[in-house]
OpenMM code with the backbone's topology and positions (N, CA, C; nanometers):
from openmm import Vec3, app, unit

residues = "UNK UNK UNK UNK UNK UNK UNK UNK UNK UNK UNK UNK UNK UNK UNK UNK UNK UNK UNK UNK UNK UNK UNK UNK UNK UNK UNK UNK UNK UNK UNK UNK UNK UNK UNK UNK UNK UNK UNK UNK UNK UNK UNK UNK UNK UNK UNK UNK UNK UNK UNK UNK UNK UNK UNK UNK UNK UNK UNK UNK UNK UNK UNK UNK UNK UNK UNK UNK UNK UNK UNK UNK UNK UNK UNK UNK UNK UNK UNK UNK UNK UNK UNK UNK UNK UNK UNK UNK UNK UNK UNK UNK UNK UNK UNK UNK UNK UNK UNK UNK UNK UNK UNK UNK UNK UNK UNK UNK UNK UNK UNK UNK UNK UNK UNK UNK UNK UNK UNK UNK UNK UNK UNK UNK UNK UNK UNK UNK".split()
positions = [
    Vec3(8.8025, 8.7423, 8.0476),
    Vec3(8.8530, 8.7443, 8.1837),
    Vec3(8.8219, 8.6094, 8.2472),
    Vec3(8.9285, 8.5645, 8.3261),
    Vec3(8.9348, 8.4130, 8.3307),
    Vec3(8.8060, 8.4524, 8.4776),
    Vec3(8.7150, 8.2931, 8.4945),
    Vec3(8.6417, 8.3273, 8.6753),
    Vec3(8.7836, 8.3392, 8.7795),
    Vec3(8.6741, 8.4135, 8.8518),
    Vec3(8.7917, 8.3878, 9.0114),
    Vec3(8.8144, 8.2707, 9.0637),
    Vec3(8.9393, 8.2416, 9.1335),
    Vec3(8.9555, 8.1105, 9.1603),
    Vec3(8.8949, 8.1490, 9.3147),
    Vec3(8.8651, 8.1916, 9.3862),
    Vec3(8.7762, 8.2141, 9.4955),
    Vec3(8.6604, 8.2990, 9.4726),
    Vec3(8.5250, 8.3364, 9.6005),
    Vec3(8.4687, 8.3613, 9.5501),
    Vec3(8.5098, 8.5205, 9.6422),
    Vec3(8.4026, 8.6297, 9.5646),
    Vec3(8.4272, 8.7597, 9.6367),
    Vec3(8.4181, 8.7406, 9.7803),
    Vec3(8.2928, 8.6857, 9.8348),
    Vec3(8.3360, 8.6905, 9.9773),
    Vec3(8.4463, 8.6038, 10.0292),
    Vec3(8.4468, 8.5082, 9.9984),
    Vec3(8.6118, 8.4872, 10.0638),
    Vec3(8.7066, 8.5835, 10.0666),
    Vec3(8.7283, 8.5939, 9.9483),
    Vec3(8.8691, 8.7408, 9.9776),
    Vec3(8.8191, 8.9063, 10.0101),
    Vec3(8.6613, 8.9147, 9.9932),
    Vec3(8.6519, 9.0289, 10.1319),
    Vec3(8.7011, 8.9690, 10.2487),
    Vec3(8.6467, 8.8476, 10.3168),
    Vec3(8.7044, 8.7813, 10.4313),
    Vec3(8.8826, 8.8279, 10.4942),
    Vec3(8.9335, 8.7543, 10.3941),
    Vec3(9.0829, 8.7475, 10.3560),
    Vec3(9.1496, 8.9180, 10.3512),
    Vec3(9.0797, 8.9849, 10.3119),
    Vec3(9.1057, 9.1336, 10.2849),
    Vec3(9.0830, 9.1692, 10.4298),
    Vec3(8.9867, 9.1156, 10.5307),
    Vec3(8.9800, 9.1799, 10.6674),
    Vec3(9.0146, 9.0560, 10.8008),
    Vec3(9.1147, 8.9965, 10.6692),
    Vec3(9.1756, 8.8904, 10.8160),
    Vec3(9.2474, 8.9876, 10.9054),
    Vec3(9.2628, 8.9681, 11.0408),
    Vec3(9.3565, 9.0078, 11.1258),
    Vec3(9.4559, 8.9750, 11.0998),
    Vec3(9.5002, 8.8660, 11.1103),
    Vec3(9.6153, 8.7413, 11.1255),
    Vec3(9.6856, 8.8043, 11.0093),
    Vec3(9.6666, 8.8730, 10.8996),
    Vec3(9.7388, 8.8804, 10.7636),
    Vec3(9.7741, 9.0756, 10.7563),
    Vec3(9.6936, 9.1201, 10.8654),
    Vec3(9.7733, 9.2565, 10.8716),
    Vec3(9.8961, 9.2814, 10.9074),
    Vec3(9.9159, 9.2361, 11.0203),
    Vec3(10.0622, 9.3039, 11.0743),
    Vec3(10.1810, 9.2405, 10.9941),
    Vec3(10.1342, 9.1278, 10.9233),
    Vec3(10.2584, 9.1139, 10.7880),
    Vec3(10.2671, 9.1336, 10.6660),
    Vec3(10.1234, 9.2144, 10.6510),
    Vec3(10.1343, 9.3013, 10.5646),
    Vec3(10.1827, 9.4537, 10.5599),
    Vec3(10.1619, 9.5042, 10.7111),
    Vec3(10.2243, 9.6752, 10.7557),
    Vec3(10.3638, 9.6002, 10.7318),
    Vec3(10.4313, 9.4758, 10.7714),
    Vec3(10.5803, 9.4488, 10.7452),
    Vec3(10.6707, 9.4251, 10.6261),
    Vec3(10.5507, 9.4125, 10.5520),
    Vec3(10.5972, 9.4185, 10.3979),
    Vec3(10.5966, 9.5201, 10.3375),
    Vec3(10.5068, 9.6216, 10.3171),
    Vec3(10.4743, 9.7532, 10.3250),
    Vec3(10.6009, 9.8499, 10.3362),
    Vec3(10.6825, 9.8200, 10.4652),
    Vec3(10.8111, 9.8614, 10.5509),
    Vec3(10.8853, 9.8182, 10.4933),
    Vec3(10.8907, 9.7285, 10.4554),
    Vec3(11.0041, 9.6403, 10.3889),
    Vec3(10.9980, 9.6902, 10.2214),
    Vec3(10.9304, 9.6941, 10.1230),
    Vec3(10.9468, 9.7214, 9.9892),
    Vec3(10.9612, 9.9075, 10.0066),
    Vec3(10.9241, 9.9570, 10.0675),
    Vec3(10.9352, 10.1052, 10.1349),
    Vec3(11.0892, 10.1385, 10.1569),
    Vec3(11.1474, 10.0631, 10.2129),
    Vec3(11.2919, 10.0339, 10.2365),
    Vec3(11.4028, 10.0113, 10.0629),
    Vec3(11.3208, 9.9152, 10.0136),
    Vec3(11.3514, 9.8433, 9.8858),
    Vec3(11.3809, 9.9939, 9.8033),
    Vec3(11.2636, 10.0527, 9.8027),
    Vec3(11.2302, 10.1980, 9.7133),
    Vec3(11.3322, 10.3101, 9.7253),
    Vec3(11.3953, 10.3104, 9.8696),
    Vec3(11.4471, 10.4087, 9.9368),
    Vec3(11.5640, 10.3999, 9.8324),
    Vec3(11.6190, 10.2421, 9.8053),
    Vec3(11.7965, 10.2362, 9.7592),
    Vec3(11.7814, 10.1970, 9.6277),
    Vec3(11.6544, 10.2652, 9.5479),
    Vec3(11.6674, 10.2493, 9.3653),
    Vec3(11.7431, 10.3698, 9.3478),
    Vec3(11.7682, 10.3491, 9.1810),
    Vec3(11.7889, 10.4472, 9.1298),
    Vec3(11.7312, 10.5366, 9.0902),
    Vec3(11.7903, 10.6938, 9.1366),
    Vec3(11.6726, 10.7665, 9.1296),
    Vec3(11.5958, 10.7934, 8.9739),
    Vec3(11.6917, 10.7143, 8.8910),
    Vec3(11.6707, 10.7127, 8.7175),
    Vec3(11.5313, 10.6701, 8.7222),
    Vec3(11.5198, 10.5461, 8.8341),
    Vec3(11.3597, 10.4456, 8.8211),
    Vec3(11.2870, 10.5156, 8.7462),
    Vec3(11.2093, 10.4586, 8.6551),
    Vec3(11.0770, 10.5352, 8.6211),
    Vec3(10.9638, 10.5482, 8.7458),
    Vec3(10.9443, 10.6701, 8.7430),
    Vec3(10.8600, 10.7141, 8.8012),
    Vec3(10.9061, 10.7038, 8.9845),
    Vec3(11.0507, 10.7359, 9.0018),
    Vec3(11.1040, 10.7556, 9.0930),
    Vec3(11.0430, 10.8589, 9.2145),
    Vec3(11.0215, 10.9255, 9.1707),
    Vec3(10.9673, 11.1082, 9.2413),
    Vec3(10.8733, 11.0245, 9.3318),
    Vec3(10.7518, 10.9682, 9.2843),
    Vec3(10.6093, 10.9104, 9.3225),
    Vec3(10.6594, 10.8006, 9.4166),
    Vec3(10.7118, 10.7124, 9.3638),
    Vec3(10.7662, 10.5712, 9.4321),
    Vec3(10.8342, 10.5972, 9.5989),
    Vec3(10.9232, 10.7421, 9.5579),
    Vec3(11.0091, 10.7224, 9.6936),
    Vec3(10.8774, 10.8348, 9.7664),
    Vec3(10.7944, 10.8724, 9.6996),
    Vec3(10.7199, 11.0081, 9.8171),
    Vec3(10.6045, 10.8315, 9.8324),
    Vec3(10.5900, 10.7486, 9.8244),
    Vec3(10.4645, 10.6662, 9.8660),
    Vec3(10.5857, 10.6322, 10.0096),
    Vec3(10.6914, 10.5638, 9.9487),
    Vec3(10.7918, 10.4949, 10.0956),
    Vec3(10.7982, 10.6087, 10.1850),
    Vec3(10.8423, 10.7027, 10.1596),
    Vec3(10.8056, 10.8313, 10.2603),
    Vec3(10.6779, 10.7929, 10.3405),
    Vec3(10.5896, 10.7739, 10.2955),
    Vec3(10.4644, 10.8297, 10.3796),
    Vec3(10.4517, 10.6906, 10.4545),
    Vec3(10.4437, 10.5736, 10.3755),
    Vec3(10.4455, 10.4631, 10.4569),
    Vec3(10.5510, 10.4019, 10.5387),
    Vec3(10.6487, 10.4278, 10.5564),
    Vec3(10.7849, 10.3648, 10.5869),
    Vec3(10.7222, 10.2984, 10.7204),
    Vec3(10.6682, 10.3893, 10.8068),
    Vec3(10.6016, 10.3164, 10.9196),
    Vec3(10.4849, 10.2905, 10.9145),
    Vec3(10.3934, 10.2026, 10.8671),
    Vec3(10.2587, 10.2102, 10.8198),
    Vec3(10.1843, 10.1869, 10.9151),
    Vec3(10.0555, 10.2866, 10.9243),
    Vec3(9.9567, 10.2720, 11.0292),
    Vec3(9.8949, 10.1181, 10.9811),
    Vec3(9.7953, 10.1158, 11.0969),
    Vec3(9.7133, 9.9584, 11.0550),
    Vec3(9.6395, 10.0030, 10.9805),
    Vec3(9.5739, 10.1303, 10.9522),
    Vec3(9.4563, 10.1848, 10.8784),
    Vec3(9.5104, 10.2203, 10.7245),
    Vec3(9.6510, 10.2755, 10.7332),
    Vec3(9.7278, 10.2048, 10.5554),
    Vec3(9.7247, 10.0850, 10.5169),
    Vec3(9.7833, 10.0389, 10.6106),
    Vec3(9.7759, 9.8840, 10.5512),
    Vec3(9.6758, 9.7871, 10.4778),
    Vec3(9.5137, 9.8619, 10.5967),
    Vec3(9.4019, 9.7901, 10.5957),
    Vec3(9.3811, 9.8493, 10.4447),
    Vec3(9.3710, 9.9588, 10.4153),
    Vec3(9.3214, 9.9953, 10.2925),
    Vec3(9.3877, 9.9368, 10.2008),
    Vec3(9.5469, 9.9474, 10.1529),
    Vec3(9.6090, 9.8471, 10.0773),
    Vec3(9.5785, 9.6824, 10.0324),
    Vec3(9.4963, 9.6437, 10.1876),
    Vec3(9.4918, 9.5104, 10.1545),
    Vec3(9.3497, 9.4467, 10.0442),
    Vec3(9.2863, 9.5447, 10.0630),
    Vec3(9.1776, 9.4916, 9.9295),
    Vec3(9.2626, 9.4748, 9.8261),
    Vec3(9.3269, 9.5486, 9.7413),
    Vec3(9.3545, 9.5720, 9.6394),
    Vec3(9.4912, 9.4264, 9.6376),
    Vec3(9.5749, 9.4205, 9.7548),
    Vec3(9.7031, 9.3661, 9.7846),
    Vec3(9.6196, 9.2025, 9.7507),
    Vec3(9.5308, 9.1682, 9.8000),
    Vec3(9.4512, 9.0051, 9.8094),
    Vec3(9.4062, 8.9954, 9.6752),
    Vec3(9.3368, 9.0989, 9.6009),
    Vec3(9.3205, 9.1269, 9.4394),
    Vec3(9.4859, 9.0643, 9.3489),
    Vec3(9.5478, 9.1314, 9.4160),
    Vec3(9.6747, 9.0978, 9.2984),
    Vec3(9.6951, 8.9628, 9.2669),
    Vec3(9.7435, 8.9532, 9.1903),
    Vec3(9.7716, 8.7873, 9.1177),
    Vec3(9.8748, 8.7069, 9.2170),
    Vec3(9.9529, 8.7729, 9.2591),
    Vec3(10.0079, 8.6716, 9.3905),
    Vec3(9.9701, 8.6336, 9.4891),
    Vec3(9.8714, 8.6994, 9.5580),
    Vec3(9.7717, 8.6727, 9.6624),
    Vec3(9.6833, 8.5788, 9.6227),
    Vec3(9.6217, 8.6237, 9.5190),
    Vec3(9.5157, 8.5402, 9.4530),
    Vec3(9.5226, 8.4337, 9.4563),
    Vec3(9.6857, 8.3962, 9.3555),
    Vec3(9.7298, 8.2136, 9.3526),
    Vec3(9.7016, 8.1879, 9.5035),
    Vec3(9.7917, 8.2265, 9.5505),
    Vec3(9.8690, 8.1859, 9.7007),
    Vec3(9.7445, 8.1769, 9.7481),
    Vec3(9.6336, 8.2144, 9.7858),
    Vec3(9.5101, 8.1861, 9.8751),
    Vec3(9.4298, 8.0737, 9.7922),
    Vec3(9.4635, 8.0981, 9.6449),
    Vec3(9.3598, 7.9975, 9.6061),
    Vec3(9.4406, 7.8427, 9.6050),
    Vec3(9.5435, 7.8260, 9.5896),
    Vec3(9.6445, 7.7472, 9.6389),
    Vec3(9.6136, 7.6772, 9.7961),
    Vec3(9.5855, 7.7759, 9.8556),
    Vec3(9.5562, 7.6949, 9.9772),
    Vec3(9.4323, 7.5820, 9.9791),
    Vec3(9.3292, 7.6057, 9.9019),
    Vec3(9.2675, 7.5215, 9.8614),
    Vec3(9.1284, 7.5814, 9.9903),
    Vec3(9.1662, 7.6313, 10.0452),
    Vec3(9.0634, 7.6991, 10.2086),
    Vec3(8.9626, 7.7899, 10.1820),
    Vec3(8.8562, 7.7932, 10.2505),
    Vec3(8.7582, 7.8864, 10.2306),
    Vec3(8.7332, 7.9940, 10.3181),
    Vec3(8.7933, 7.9274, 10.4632),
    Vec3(8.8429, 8.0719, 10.5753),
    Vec3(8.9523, 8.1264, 10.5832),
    Vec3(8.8953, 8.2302, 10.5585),
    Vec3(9.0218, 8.3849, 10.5747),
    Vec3(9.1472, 8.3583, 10.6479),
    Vec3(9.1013, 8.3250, 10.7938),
    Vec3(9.2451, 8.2663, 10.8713),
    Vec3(9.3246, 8.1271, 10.8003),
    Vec3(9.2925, 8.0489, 10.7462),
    Vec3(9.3382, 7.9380, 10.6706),
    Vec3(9.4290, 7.9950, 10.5612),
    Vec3(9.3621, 8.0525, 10.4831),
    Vec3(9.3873, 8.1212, 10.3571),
    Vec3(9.4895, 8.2194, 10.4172),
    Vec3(9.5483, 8.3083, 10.4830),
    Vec3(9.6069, 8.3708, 10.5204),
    Vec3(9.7521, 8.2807, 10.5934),
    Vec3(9.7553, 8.2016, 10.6417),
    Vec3(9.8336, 8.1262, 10.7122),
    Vec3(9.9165, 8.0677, 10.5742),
    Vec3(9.8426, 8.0085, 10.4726),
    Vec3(9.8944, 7.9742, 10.3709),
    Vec3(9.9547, 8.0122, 10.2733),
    Vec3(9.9728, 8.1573, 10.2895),
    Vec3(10.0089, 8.2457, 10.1687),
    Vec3(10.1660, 8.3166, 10.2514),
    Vec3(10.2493, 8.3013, 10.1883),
    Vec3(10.4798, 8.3013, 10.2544),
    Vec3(10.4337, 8.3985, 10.2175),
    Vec3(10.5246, 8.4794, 10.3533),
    Vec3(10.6010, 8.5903, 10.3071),
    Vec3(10.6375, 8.6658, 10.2017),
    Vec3(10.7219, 8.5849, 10.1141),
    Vec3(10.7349, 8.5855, 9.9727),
    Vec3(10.6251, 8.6251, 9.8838),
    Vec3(10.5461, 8.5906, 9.9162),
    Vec3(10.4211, 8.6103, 9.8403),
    Vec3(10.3436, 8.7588, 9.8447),
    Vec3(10.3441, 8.7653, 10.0049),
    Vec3(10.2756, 8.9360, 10.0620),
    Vec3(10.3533, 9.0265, 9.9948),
    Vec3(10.4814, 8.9890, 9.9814),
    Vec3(10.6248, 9.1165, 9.8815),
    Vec3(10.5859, 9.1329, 9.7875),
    Vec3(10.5475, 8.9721, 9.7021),
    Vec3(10.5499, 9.0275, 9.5545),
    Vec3(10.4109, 9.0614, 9.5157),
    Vec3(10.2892, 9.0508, 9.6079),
    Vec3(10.1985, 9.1574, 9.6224),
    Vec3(10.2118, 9.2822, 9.6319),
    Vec3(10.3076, 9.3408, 9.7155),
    Vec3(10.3050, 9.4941, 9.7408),
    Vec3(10.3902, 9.5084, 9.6467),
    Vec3(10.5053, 9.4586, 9.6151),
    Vec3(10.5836, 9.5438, 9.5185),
    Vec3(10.5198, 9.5440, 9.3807),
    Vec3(10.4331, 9.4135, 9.3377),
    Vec3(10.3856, 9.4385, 9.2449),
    Vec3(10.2538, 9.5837, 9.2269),
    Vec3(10.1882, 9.6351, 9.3469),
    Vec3(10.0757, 9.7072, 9.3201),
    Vec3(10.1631, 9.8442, 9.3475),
    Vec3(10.2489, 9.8645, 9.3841),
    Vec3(10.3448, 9.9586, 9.4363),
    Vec3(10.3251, 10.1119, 9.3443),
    Vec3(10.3805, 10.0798, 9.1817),
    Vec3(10.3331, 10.1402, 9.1341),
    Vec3(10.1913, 10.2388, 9.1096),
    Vec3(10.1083, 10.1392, 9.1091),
    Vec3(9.9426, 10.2180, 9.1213),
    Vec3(9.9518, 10.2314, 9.2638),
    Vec3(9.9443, 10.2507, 9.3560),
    Vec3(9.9488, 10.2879, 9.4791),
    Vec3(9.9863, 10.4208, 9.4553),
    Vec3(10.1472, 10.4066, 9.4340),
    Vec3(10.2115, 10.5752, 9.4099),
    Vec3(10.1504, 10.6754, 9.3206),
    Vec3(10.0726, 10.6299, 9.2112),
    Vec3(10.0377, 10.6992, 9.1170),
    Vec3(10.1466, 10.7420, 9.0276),
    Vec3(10.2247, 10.6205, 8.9730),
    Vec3(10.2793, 10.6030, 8.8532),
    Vec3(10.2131, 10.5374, 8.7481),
    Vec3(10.2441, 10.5864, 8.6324),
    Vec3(10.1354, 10.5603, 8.5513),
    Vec3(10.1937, 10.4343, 8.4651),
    Vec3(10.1361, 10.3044, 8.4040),
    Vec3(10.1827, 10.2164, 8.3278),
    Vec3(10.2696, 10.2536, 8.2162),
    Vec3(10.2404, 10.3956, 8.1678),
    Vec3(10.3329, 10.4231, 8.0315),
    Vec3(10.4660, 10.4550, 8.0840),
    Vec3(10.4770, 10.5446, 8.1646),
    Vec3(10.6297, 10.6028, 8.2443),
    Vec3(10.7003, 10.4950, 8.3537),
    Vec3(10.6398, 10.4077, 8.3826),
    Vec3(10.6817, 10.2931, 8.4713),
    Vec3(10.7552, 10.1811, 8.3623),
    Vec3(10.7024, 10.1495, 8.2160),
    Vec3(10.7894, 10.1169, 8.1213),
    Vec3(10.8796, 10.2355, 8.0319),
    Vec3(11.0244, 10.1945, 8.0530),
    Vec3(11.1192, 10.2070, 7.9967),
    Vec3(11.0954, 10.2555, 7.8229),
    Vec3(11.0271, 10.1372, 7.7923),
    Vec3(10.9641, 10.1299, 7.6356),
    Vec3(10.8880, 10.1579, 7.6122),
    Vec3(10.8063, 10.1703, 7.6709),
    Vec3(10.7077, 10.2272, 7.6806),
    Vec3(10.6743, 10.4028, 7.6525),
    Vec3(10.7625, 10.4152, 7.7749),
    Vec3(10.7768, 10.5952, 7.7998),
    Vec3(10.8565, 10.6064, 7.6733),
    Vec3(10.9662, 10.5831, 7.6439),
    Vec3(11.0354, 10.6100, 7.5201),
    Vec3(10.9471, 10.6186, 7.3661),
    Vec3(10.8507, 10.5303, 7.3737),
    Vec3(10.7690, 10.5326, 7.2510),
    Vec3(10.6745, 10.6483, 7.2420),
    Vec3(10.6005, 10.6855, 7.3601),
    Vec3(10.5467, 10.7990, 7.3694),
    Vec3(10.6448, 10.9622, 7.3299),
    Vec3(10.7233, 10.9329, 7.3511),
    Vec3(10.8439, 11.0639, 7.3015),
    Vec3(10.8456, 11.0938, 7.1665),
] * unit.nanometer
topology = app.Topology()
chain = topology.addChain("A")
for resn in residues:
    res = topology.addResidue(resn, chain)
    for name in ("N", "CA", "C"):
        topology.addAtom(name, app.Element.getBySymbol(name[0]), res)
């Protein structure tokens, strides 16, 4: 396992920035939306559209919990460690839009409680 490119307390920091919630409840809303117009074929469809259900309007207290895990993901990660910053508000300012998405859509899955085997195509098929 490669080191962290920050250290834990920074991205506890970063995990309880202010400045990086309310565009994260907007991303949240937004891939929630995304979920609504798959196909219901998706793997692991059932789970995916009952998570956008519950979040479509996300409290700050969803969000907040999401965001440990959301600053964990590998797009956050770059994107903050990219900034090159050691405060949370810095580090947060520096990390697009773009980036908070392909955080949530990437953790989306484990969130819903879809499982890695049924979320691949090839996966699920090999298990059969």
């Amino acid at each position: 396992m490669p080191a962290l490119p920050i250290a834990l307390a920074d991205l506890c920091d970063l995990a309880c920035e202010a400045s990086l919630l309310p565009r994260v409840r907007m991303a949240i809303a937004m891939v929630a939306q995304e979920v609504f117009m798959e196909d219901p074929t998706t793997p692991g469809y059932p789970l995916r559209w009952n998570l956008a259900k519950t979040v479509l309007s996300p409290t700050a207290d969803q969000a907040a919990t999401m965001m440990v895990g959301l600053v964990a993901s590998p797009p956050l990660l770059a994107a903050a460690a990219a900034t090159g910053a050691t405060d949370s508000m810095a580090m947060a300012a520096g990390i697009s839009d773009e980036q908070i998405l392909s955080g949530v859509r990437l953790g989306w899955n484990a969130v819903s409680g879809v499982s890695p085997s049924s979320s691949s195509p090839q996966l699920a098929k090999q298990a059969t």
